[in-house]
C-alpha positions as CSV (number, residue, x, y, z in Angstrom):
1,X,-20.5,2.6,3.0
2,X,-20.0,5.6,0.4
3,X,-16.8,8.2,2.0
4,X,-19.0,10.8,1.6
5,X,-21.3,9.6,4.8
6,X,-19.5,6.8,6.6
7,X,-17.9,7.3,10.3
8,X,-14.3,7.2,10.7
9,X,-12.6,5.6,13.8
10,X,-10.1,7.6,15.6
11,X,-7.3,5.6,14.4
12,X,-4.9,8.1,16.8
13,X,-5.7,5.6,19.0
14,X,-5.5,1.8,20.0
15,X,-9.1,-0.1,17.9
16,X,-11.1,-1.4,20.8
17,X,-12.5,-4.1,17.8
18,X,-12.0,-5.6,14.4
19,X,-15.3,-5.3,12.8
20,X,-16.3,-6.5,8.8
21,X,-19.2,-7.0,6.8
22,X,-20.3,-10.4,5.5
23,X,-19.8,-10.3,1.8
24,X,-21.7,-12.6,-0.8
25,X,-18.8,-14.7,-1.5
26,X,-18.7,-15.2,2.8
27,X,-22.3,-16.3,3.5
28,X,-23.3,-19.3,4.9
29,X,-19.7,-19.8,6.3
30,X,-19.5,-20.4,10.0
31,X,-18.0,-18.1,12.4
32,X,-15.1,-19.3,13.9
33,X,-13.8,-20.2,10.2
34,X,-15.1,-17.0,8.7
35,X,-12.9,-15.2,11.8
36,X,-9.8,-17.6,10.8
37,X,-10.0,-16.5,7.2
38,X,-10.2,-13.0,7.9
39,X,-7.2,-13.2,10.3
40,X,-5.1,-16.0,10.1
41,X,-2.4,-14.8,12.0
42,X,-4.3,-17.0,15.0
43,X,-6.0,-20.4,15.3
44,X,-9.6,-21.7,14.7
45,X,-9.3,-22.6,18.4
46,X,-8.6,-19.3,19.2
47,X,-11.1,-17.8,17.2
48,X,-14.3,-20.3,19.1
49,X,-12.3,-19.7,22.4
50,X,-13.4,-16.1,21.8
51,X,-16.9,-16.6,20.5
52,X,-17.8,-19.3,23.2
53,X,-16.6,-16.1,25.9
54,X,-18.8,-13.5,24.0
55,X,-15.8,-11.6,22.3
56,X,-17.8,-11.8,18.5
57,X,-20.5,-10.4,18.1
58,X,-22.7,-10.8,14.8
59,X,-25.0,-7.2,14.8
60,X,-24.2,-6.8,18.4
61,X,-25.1,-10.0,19.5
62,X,-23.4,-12.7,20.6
63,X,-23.3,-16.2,18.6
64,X,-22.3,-20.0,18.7
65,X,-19.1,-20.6,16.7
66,X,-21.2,-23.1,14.5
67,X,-23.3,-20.2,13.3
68,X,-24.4,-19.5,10.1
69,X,-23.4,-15.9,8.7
70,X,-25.6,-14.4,6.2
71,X,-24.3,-11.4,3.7
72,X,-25.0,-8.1,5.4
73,X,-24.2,-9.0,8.7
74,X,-21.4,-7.1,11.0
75,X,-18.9,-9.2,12.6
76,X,-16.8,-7.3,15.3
77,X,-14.6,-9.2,17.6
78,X,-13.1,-7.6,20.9
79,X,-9.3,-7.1,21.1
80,X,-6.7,-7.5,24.0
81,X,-4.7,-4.2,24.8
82,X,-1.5,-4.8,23.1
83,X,1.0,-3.4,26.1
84,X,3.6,-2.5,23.0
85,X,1.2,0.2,21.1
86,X,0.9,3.7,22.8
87,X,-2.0,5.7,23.6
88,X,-1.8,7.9,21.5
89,X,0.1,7.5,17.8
90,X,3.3,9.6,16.7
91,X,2.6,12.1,13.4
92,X,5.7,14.0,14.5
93,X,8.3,12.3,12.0
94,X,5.3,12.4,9.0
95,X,8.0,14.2,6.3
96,X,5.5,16.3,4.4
97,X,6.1,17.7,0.9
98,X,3.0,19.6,0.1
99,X,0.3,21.0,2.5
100,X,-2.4,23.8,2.2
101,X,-6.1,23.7,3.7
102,X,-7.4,20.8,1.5
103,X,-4.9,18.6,0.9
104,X,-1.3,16.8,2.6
105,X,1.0,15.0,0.6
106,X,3.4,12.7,2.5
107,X,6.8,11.4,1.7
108,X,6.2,7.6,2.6
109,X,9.7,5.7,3.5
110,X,10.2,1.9,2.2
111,X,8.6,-0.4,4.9
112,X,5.6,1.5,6.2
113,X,2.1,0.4,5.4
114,X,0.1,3.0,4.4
115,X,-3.2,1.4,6.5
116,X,-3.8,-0.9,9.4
117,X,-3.9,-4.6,7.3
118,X,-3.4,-8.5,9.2
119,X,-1.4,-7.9,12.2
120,X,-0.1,-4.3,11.2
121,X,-2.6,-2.2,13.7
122,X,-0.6,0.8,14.3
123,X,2.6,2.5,13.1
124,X,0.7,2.9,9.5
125,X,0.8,6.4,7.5
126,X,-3.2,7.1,8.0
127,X,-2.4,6.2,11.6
128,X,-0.2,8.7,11.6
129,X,-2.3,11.2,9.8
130,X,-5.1,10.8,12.2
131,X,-2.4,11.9,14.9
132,X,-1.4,14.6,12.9
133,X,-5.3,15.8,12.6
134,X,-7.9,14.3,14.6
135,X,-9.2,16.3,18.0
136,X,-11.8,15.7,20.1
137,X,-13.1,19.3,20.0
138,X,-15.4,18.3,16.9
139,X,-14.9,22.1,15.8
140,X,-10.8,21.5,15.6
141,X,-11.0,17.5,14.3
142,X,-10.2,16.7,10.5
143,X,-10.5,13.4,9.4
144,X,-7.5,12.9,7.0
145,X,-8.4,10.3,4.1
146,X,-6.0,8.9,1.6
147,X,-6.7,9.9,-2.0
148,X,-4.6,6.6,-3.3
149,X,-2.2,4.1,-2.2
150,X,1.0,2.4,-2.3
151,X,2.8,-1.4,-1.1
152,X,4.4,-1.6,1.6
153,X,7.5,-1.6,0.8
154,X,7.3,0.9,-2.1
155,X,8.5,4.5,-1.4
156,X,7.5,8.0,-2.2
157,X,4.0,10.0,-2.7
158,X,0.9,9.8,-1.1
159,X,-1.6,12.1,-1.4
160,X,-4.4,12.4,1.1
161,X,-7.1,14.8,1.8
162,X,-8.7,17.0,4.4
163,X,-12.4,16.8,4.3
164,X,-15.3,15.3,2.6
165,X,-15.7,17.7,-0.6
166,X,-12.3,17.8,-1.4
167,X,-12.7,13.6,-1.2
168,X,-14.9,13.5,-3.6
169,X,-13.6,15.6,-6.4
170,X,-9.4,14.3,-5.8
171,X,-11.4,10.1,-5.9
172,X,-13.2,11.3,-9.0
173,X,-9.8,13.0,-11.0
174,X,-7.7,9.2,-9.5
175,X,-10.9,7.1,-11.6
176,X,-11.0,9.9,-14.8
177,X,-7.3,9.4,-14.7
178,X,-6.4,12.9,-14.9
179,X,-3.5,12.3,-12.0
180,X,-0.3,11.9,-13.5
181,X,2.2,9.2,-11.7
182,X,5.9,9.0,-12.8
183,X,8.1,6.1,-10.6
184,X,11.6,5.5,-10.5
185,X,12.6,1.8,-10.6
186,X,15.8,-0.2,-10.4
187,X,15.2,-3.6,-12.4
188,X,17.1,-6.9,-13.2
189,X,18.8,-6.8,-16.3
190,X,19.2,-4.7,-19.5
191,X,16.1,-3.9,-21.5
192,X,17.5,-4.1,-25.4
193,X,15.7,-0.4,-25.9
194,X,15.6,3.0,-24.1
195,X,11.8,3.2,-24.1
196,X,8.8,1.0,-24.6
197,X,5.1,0.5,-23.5
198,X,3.6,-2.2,-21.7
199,X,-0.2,-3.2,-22.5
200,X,-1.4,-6.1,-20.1
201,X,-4.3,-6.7,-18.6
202,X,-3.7,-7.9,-15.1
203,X,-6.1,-9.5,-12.6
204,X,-6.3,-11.9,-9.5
205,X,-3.8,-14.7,-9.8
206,X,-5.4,-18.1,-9.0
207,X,-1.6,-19.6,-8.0
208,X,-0.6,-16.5,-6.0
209,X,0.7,-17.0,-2.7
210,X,-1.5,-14.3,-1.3
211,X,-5.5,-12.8,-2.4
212,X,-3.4,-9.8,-3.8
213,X,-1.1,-11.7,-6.3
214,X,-2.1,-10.4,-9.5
215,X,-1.1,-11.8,-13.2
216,X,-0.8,-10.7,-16.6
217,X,-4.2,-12.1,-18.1
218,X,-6.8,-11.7,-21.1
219,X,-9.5,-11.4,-19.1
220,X,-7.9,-8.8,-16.5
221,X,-8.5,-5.3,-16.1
222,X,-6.5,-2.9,-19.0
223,X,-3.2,-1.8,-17.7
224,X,-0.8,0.4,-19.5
225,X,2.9,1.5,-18.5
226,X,5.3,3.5,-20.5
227,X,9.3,2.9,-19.6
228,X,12.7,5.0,-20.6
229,X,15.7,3.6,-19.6
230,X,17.7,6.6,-17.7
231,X,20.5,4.6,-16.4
232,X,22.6,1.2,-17.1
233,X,24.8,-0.6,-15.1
234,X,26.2,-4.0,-15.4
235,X,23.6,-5.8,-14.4
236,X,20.3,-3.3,-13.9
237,X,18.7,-0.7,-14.9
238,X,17.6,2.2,-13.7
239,X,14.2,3.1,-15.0
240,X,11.4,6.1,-15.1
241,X,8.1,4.8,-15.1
242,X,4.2,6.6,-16.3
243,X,1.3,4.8,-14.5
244,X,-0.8,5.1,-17.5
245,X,-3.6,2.9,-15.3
246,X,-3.7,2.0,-11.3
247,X,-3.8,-1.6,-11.2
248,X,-2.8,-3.5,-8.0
249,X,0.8,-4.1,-8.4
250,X,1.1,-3.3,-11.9
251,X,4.6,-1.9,-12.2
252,X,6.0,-4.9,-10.7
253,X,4.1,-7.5,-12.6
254,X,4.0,-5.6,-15.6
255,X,8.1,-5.1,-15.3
256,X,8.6,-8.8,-14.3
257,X,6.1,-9.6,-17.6
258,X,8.8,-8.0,-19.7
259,X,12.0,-9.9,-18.0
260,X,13.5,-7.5,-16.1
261,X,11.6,-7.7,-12.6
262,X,12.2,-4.9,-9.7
263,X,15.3,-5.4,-7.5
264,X,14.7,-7.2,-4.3
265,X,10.5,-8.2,-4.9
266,X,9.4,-10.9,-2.7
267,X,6.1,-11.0,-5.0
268,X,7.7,-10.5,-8.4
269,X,10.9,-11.1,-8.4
270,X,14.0,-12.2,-6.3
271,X,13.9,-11.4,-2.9
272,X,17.7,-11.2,-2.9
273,X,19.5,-8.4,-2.1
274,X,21.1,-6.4,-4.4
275,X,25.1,-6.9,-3.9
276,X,28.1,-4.2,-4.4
277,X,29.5,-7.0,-6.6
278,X,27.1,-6.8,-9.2
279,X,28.2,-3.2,-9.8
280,X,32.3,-4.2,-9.9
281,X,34.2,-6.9,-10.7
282,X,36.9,-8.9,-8.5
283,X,35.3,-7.8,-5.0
284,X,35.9,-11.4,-3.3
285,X,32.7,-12.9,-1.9
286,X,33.7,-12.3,1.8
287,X,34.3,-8.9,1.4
288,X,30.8,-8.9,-0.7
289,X,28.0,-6.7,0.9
290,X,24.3,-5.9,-0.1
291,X,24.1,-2.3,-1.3
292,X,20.0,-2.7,-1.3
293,X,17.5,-4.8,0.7
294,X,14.2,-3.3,0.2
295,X,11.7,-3.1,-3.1
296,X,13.7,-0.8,-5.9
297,X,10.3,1.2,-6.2
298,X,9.9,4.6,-5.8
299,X,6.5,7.2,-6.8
300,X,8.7,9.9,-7.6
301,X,6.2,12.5,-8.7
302,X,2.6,13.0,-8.8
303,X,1.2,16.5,-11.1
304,X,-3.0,17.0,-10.8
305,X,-4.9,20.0,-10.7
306,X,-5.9,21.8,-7.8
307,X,-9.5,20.5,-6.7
308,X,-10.2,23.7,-5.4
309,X,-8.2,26.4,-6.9
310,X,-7.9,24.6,-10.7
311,X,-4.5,25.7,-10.8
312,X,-1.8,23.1,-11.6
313,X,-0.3,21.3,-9.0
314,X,2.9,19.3,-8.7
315,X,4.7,17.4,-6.2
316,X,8.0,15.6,-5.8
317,X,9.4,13.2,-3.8
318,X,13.4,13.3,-4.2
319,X,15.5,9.7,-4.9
320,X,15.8,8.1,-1.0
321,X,19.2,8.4,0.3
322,X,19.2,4.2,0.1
323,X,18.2,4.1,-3.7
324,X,21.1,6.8,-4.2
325,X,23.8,4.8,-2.7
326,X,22.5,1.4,-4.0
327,X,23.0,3.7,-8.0
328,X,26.5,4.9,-6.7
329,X,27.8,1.5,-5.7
330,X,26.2,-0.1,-9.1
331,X,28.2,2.5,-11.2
């Protein structure tokens, strides 16, 4: 449903439901495996057990877990009150580095989804946002959207906005590229220039472990990067990044393409920490200690113009105090 006229849920609070609609790809699929695929955190057994009870419904019915969906339809299943997530979400420890009547821009620490995904159903920055912003008192309520994204486990900038208008015109400057992204990265090994550019189309990888592994491949998507080398070390790098396109994942697969994969990628890369020993020599592998744990990523600054005022804007998210002492221990 276009942004421009769809509902938004509350997401301040607890979802009553998960509801989806039946894509091409989907129909003719039977429920219970349908529900399975969608969220495989629990069984096909599970998934009938709630069908059978009248928990699905398919267009506000209820179904048999043998049924036949068809493209179109809306599947929403019931949930159980998790006793763990509060009534009401927390925006108070949102750090936010730009904000005027149209727009909020959020410094997003390593580790937070920025949206509710597979068992993640609370805790995620737009949950947050909607805490921040939403009211009952339909006069008061703004329904904050995010103009973009990042992983997971990727730090830094995200930009989201305030109401409808400004949605349009901050999704239309993201597709036009005319948003500038810069990234900080610490990478594996020591690239034999300063600078380069990185040209590789990237799409879905059939032998991904997950339906977002993508893969350097002719018949992707265009994807462009452009890389300086800021720092060495021993055994990284320290690297500033332009997003020249927004593929899914693209620095990381576009950095691993070239040899020198982002520290500590569970996708990517290794998954390994980084160690204080890989900075300096005869530290004695008891006395050994990991100096980073978490993606080497970081969307360090993000320049645009103003959609309302034209004027041009720019926003910065400083080095995380993790990042700076992983540098310090590698030098």
């Amino acid at each position: 449903m276009p942004r421009l006229t769809r509902q938004y849920l509350d997401l301040s609070k607890p979802l009553p439901a998960f509801t989806f609609t039946v894509d091409i790809k989907e129909a003719g699929a039977r429920l219970d495996l349908l529900l399975r695929g969608h969220y495989p955190w629990h069984s096909r057994t599970f998934y009938r057990a709630k069908v059978e009870r009248g928990e699905v419904r398919v267009n506000g019915r209820t179904a048999k877990p043998s049924a036949k969906v068809r493209e179109g339809d809306v599947v929403e299943i019931e949930l159980p009150r998790d006793p763990a997530v509060p009534d009401r979400e927390d925006g108070g420890d949102l750090v936010v580095l730009y904000e005027d009547e149209q727009l909020v821009a959020i410094d997003k620490p390593s580790g937070m989804a920025v949206h509710p995904v597979g068992r993640t159903r609370h805790g995620t920055l737009i949950n947050k946002l909607h805490a921040r912003y939403r009211r009952d008192d339909p006069e008061r309520d703004v329904v904050p959207r995010l103009a973009h994204r990042l992983d997971r486990d990727t730090s830094g900038i995200v930009l989201a906005v305030k109401d409808r208008e400004t949605d349009a015109a901050v999704m239309d400057m993201f597709m036009e590229r005319r948003v500038a992204k810069t990234y900080f990265a610490l990478v594996t090994g020591l690239p034999g220039a300063d600078e380069g550019y990185i040209d590789a189309p990237l799409g879905p990888d059939p032998d991904g472990d997950t339906g977002m592994h993508q893969a350097v491949r002719a018949d992707g998507l265009p994807a462009r990067t452009r890389w300086f080398v800021r720092r060495r070390f021993a055994r990284h790098a320290w690297l500033e990044l332009d997003l020249l396109t927004g593929r899914t994942h693209q620095l990381r697969v576009h950095l691993a393409h070239i040899g020198h994969p982002i520290v500590c990628d569970h996708l990517y890369g290794d998954v390994r920490p980084v160690l204080r020993s890989a900075g300096r020599v005869g530290i004695e592998p008891a006395l050994d200690e990991a100096v980073l744990t978490r993606l080497g990523l970081h969307a360090h600054h993000l320049r645009l113009e103003h959609p309302t005022t034209g004027e041009p804007l720019a926003i910065t998210s400083p080095i995380p105090t993790d990042l700076e002492l992983a540098l310090e221990a590698l030098a």
